[in-house]
C-alpha distance (Angstrom), angle and dihedral (degrees) to the residues before:
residue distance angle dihedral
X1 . . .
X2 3.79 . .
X3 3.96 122.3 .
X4 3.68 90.7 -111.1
X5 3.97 91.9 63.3
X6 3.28 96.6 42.2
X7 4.28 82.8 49.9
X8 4.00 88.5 55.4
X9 3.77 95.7 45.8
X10 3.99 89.0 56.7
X11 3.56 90.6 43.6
X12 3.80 82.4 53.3
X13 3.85 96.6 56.1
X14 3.51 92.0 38.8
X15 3.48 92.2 64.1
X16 4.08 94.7 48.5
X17 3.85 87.7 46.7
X18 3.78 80.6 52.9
X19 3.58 106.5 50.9
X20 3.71 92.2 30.9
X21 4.11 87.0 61.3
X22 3.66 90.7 44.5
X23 4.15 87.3 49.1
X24 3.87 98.6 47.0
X25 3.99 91.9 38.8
X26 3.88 87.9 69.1
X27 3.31 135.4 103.5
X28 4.03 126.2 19.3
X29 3.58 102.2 -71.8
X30 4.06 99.9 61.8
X31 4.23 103.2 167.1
X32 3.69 116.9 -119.3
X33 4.19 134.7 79.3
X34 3.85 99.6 -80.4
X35 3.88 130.5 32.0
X36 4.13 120.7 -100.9
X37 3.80 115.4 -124.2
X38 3.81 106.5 -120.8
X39 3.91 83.0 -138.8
X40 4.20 89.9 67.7
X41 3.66 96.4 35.7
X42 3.63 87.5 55.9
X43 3.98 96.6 37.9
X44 3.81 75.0 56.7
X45 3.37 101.2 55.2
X46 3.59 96.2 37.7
X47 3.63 99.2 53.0
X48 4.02 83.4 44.7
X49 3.69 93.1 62.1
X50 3.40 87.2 40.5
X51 3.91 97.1 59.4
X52 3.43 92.7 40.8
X53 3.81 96.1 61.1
X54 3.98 92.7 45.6
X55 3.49 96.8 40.6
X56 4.22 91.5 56.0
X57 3.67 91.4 48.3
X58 3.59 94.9 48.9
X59 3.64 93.5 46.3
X60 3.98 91.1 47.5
X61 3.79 93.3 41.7
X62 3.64 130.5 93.1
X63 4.02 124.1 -110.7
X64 3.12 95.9 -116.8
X65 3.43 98.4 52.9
X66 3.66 134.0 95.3
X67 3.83 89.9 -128.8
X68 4.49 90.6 52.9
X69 3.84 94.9 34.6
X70 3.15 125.1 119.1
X71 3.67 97.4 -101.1
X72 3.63 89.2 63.6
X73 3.73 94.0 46.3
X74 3.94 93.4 55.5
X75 4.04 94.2 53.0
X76 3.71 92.8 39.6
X77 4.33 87.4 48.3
X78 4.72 80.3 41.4
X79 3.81 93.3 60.0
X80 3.93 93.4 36.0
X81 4.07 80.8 60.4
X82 4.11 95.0 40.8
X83 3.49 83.5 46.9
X84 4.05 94.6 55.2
X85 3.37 89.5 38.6
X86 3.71 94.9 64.5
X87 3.54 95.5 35.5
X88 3.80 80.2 61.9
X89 3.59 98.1 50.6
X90 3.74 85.9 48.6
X91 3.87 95.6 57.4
X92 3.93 81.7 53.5
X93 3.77 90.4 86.1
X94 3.92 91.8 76.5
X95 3.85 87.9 57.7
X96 3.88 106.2 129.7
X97 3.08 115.8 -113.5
X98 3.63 134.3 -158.6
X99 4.37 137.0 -149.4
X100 3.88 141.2 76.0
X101 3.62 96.7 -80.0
X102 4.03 96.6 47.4
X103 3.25 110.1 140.2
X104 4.27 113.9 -138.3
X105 4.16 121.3 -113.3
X106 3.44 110.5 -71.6
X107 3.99 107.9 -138.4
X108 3.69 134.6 -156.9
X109 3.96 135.7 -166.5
X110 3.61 92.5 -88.9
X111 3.85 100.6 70.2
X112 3.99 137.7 -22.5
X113 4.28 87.7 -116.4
X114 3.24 152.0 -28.2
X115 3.53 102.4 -35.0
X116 3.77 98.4 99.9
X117 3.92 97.4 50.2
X118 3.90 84.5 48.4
X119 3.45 88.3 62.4
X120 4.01 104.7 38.1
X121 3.61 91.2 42.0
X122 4.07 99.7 41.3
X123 3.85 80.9 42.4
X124 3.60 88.8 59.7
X125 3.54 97.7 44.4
X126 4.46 85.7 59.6
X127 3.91 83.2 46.3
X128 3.86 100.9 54.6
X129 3.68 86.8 39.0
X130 3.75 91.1 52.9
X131 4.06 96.8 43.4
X132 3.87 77.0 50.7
X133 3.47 98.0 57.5
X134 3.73 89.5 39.8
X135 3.74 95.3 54.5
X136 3.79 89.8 44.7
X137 4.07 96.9 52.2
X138 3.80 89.3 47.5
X139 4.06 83.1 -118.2
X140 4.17 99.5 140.0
């Protein structure tokens, strides 16, 4: 399987993880210990969307183009990391947390905890450090 495939099937998942975040995150009763500012979840999303559509063109693009140059490769590669970072702060809300007036996990239909934001945002973490690698090997 060549490095470009394996490139497209990450930007695959990464865009599930993405609109699956921006679907659960809805809505006032989001699961986890501590509430989500809409602001993050949507810096999230945005940012997302954002990487998404510059990381496809640079990938499709030619070198020499404006479009695959390296400029484009570096902001594409920046919201990929703002992106993670986010997602990151967003899988902060299953943090335990400690105290007499601790409230308990608040759960949804998705899952009973944190174990599906462990994996969408830890999976995004390997992705964004994979597209990184990628981009810095020249191998998309």
């Amino acid at each position: 399987m060549s490095s470009t495939t394996v490139v497209w099937i990450g930007v695959a998942l990464a865009a599930l993880i993405i609109v699956l975040t921006r679907l659960r995150l809805r809505g006032d009763a989001v699961a986890g210990r501590f509430p989500v500012s809409p602001a993050l979840a949507l810096a999230h999303f945005v940012s997302g969307i954002l990487a998404l559509a510059l990381w496809a063109v640079y990938v499709v693009s030619s070198e020499d183009s404006f479009l695959g140059g390296a400029l484009m490769g570096i902001v594409a590669i920046a919201a990929w990391w703002v992106t993670t970072l986010c997602g990151l702060l967003i899988l902060m809300r299953w943090l335990p947390a400690r105290g007499r007036h601790v409230t308990r996990a608040v759960t949804d239909s998705w899952s009973d905890g944190a174990g599906l934001s462990i994996l969408a945002h830890g999976g995004m973490l390997v992705l964004v450090l994979g597209f990184t690698w990628a981009y810095l090997t020249a191998a998309v």
